[in-house]
C-alpha positions in Angstrom: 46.9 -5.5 9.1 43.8 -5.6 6.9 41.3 -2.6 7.1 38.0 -3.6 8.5 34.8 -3.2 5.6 31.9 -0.9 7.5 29.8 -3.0 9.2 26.7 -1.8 7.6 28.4 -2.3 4.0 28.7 -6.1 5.2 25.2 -6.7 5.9 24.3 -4.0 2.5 21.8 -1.4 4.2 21.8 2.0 5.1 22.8 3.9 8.4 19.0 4.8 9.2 18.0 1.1 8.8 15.6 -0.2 11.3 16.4 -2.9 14.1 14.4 -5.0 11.5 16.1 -4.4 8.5 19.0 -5.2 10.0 17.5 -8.2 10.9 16.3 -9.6 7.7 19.9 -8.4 6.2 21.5 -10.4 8.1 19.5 -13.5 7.4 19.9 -13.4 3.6 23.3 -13.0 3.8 23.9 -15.2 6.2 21.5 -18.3 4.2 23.8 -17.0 1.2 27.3 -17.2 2.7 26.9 -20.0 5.5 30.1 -22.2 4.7 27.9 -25.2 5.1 25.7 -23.4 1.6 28.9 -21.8 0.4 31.7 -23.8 -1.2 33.7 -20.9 -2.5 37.4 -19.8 -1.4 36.8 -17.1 1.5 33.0 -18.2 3.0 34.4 -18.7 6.3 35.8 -15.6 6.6 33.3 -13.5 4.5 30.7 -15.5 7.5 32.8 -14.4 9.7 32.7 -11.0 9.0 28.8 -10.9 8.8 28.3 -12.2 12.4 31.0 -9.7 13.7 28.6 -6.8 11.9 25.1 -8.2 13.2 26.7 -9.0 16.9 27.6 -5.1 17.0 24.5 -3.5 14.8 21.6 -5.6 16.6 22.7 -4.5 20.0 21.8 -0.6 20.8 24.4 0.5 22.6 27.1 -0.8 20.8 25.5 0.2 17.6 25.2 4.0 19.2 29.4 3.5 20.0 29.7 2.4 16.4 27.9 5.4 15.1 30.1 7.8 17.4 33.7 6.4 16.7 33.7 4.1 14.1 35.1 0.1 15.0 37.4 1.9 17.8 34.0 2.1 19.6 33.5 -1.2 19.9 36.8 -3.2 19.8 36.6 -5.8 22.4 33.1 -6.3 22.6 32.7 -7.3 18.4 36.0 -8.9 19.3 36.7 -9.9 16.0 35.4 -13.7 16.6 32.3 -15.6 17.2 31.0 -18.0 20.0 30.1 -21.4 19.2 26.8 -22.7 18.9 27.4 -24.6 21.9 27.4 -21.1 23.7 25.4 -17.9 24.0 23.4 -18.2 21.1 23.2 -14.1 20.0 22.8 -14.1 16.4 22.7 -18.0 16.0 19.2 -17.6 16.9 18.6 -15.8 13.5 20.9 -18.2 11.6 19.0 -21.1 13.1 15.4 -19.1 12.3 17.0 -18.6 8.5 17.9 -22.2 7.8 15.3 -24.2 10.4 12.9 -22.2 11.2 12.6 -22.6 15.1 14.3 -21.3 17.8 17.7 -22.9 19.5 17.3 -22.1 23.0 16.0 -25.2 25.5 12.7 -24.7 27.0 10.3 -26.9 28.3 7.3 -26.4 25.6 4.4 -28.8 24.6 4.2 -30.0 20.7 0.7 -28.8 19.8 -0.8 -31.0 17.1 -3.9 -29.8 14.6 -6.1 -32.1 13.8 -6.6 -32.8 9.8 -8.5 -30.7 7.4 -12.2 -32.3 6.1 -13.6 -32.4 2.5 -17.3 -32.7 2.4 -18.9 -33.0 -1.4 -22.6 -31.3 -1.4 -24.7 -31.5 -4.4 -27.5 -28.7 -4.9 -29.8 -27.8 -7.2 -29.9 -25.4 -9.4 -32.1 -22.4 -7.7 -30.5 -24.0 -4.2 -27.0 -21.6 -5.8 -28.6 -19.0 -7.2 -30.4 -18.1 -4.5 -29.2 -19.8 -1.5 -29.8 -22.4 0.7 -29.0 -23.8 4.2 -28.6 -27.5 4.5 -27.7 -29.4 6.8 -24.8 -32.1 6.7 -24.0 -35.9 8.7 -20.1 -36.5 8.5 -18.1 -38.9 10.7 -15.5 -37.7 12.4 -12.6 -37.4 15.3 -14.0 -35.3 18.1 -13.0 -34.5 21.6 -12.8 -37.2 24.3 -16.2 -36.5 26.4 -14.4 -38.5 29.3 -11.2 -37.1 29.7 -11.7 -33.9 27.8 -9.0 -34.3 25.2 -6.5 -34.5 27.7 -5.6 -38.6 27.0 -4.9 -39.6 30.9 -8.1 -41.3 33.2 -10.1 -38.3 34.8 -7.9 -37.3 38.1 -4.6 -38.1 36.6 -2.2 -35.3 35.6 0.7 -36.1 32.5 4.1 -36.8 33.6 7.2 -34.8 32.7 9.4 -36.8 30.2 12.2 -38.2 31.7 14.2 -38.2 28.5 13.6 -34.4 27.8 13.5 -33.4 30.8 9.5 -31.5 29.6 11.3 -29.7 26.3 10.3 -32.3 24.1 13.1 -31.5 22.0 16.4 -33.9 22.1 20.1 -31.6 20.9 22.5 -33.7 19.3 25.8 -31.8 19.5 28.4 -32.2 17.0 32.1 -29.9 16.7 32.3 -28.2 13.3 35.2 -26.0 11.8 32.8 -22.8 13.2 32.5 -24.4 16.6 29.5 -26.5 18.2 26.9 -27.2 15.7 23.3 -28.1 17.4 20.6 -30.2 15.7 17.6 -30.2 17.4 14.7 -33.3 16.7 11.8 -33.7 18.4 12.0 -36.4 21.7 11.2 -39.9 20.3 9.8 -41.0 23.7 6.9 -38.3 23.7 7.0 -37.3 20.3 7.8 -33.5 21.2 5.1 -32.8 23.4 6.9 -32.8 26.5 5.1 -35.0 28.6 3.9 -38.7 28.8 0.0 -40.4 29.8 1.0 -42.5 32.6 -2.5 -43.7 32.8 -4.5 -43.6 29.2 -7.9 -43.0 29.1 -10.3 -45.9 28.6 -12.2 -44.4 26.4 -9.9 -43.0 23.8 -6.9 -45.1 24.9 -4.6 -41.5 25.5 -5.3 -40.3 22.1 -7.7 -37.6 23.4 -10.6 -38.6 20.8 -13.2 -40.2 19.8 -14.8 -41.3 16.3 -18.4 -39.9 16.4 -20.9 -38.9 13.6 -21.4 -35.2 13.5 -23.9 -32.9 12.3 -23.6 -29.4 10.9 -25.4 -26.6 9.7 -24.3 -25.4 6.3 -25.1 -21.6 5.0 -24.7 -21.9 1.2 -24.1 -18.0 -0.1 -26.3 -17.1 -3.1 -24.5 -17.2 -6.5 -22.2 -20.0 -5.7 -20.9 -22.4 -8.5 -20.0 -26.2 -9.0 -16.3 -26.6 -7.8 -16.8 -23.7 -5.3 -15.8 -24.8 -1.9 -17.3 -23.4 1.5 -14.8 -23.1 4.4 -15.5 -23.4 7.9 -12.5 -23.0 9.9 -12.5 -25.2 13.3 -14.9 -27.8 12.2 -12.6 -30.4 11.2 -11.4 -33.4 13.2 -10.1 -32.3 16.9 -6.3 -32.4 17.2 -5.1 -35.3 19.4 -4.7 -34.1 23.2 -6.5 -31.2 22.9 -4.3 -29.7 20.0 -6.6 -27.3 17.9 -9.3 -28.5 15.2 -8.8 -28.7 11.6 -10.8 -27.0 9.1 -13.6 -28.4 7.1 -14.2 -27.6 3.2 -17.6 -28.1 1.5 -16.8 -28.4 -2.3 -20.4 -27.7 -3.5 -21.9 -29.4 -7.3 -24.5 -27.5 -8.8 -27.6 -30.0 -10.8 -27.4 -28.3 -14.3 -30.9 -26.9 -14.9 -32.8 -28.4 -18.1 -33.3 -25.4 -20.3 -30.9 -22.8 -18.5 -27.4 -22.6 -19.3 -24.7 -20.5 -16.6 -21.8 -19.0 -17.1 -21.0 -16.9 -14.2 -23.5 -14.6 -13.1 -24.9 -15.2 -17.1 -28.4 -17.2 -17.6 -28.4 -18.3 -21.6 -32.0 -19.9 -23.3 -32.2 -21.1 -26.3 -35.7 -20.3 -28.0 -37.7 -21.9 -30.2 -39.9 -20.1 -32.7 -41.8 -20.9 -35.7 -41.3 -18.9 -39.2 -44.2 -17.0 -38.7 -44.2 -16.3 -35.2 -40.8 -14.7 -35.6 -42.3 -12.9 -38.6 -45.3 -11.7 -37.5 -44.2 -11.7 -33.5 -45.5 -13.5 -30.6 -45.7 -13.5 -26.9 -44.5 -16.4 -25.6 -43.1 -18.0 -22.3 -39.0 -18.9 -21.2 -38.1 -20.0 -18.1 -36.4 -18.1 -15.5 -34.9 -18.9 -12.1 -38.1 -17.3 -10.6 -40.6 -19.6 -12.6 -41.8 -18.8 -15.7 -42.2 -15.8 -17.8 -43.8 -13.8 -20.9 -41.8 -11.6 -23.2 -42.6 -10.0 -26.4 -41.2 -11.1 -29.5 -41.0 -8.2 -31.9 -42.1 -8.8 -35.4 -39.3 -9.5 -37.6 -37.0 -11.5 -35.1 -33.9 -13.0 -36.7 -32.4 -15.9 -35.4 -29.4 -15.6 -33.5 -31.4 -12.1 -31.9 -31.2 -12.0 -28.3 -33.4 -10.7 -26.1 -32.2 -9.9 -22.5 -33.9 -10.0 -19.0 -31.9 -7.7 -16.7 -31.5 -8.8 -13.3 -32.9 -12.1 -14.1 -29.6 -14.0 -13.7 -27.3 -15.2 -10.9 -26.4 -13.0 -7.7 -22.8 -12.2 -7.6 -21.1 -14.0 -5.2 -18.8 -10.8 -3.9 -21.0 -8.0 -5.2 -23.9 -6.7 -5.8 -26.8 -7.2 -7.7 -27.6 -10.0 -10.5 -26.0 -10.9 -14.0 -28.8 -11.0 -16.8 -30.8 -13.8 -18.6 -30.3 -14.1 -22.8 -32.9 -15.6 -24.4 -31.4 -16.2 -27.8 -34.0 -16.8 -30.7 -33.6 -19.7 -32.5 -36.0 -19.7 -35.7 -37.0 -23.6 -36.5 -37.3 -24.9 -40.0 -39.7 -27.7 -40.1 -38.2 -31.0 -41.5 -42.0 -32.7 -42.3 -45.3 -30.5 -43.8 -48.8 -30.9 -44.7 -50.6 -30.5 -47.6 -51.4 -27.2 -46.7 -48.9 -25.9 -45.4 -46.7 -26.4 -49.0 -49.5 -24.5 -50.4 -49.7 -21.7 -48.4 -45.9 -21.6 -48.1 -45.3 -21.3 -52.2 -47.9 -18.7 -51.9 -45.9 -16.8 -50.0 -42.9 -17.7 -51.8 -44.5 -16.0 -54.6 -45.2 -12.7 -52.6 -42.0 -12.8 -50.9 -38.9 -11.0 -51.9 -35.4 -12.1 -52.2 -33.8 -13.3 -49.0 -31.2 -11.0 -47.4 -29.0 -12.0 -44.9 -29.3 -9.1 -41.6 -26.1 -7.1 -41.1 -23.9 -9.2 -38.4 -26.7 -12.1 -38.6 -25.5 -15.4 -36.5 -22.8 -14.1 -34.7 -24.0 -14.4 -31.5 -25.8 -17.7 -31.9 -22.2 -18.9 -32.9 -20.8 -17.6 -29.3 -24.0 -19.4 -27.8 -23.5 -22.4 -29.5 -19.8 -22.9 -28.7 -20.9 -21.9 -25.3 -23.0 -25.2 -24.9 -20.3 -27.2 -26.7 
């Protein structure tokens, strides 16, 4: 006669393990060894031998027998065997969670349907995401029947059982396997799982529970948001059919691109311009900022590439505090066409000038700002 394993070496967890643990143990193993997964020599009886542990573990007392005196505790309730599917379910109910995800057990439930999610593309401008904006948006959609209030049936009228289901909207096709009764279970063909059939549709949304109807919204864009960001509003998407929860909607926002601004995050980049001798001499001068416009000094001596940076001056952040900053990155012109006078004041100062020396670590941030706007 062959030794019976300990039951809680079958399903591989400790004495102490939860009801829980026990639970999920069981599942795995029983996903892993199900002869119906498991094509080697022994699955049945290594099946077997994991219902028998589960059917004794997941029930209290018999576990608290187990613990006292071993499988002598419990012989003739484990029994050794298993019942079919076509019987109490016990630990079937798991086996059917682990491989379908439902429960077994008839009962008269209705099929609740969600209606279908919503995309919504909004276009903004540029200050509309850094600092917010509240627009409103027209969108055509399914909504709830204003006649017969989602319920499908005339005003008065009441949905009849279904006489095929008998109300469980589930139809069990039984069939005999080597492990007893296997039961697939498919939703009722007649009323598509819900249980119960309109009688007496609705006029207005011929049962359905809906109507098309152009809806409006009120839509809070957050400061700091970015093209391809999307907004979602849970419960304002089309009504589910016979008064089956709403779907969601999603507002995937594009931001205009601003003419002399350049984002990258919460970062603001301007290119500007300056003339040889105002980025000699220095120069006040104006760059444009989110807020409008704005002076800043130019210290004498400005090489291009130099940046100068306006904390706070960028764009909110989205899940934080405060603002990123604005670069205005100098970009010293050469003119391509010159006067008369200006070549003669020019080799003057070529003759005053000394030789040209390139600034320690000169360009190297123009070259990040120009691949940036590549």
């Amino acid at each position: 006669m062959a030794v019976k394993r300990d039951y809680y070496e079958v399903l591989g967890v400790s004495r102490d393990s939860s009801d829980e643990e026990i639970k999920r143990a069981f599942r795995r193993a029983a996903q892993q060894h199900h002869p119906d997964v498991d094509n080697s020599e022994g699955a049945e009886a290594r099946f077997k031998e994991l219902n028998e542990a589960y059917r004794v573990l997941s029930d209290r007392q018999r576990r608290q027998a187990y613990d006292m005196f071993g499988h002598a505790g419990v012989d003739g309730s484990a029994g050794g065997g298993f019942e079919g599917f076509g019987g109490g379910f016990g630990p079937f109910g798991d086996i059917f969670d682990a491989f379908f995800g439902g429960n077994p057990a008839g009962r008269q439930r209705r099929r609740v349907v969600a209606g279908a999610d919503l995309r919504y593309d909004m276009t903004i401008d540029f200050a509309e995401a850094v600092f917010g904006v509240t627009r409103e948006i027209s969108f055509p959609t399914l909504v709830t029947c204003p006649v017969c209030s989602g319920t499908g049936g005339e005003p008065g009228t009441q949905p009849e059982r279904c006489a095929d289901c008998g109300g469980s909207g589930e139809k069990r096709r039984v069939a005999q396997t080597i492990l007893g009764q296997m039961v697939n279970i498919v939703a009722c063909p007649r009323c598509n799982g819900e249980g119960s059939v309109i009688a007496n549709p609705c006029h207005e949304c011929r049962g359905d529970g809906r109507v098309r109807q152009e809806r409006s919204l009120q839509v809070s864009v957050p400061a700091g948001i970015d093209s391809g960001q999307r907004i979602a509003l849970d419960g304002q998407g089309e009504a589910g059919p016979r008064g089956g929860p709403a779907g969601d909607l999603y507002v995937v926002v594009n931001v205009r691109e601003h003419p002399q601004l350049l984002r990258r995050g919460t970062e603001l980049y301007h290119i500007l311009p300056l003339t040889f001798p105002q980025a000699a001499l220095g120069a006040t001068l104006a760059v444009p900022t989110v807020e409008g416009s704005e002076q800043i000094e130019v210290p004498a001596g400005t090489q291009s590439g130099q940046e100068i940076r306006l904390r706070g001056r960028g764009v909110p952040r989205l899940r934080g505090n405060g603002r990123g900053d604005l670069h205005v990155v100098v970009n010293v012109v050469v003119p391509s066409k010159l006067g008369k006078r200006e070549r003669e004041l020019l080799r003057e100062l070529d003759k005053v000038s000394p030789p040209a020396v390139l600034p320690k670590g000169g360009g190297s941030l123009l070259d990040r700002i120009r691949d940036l706007f590549a």
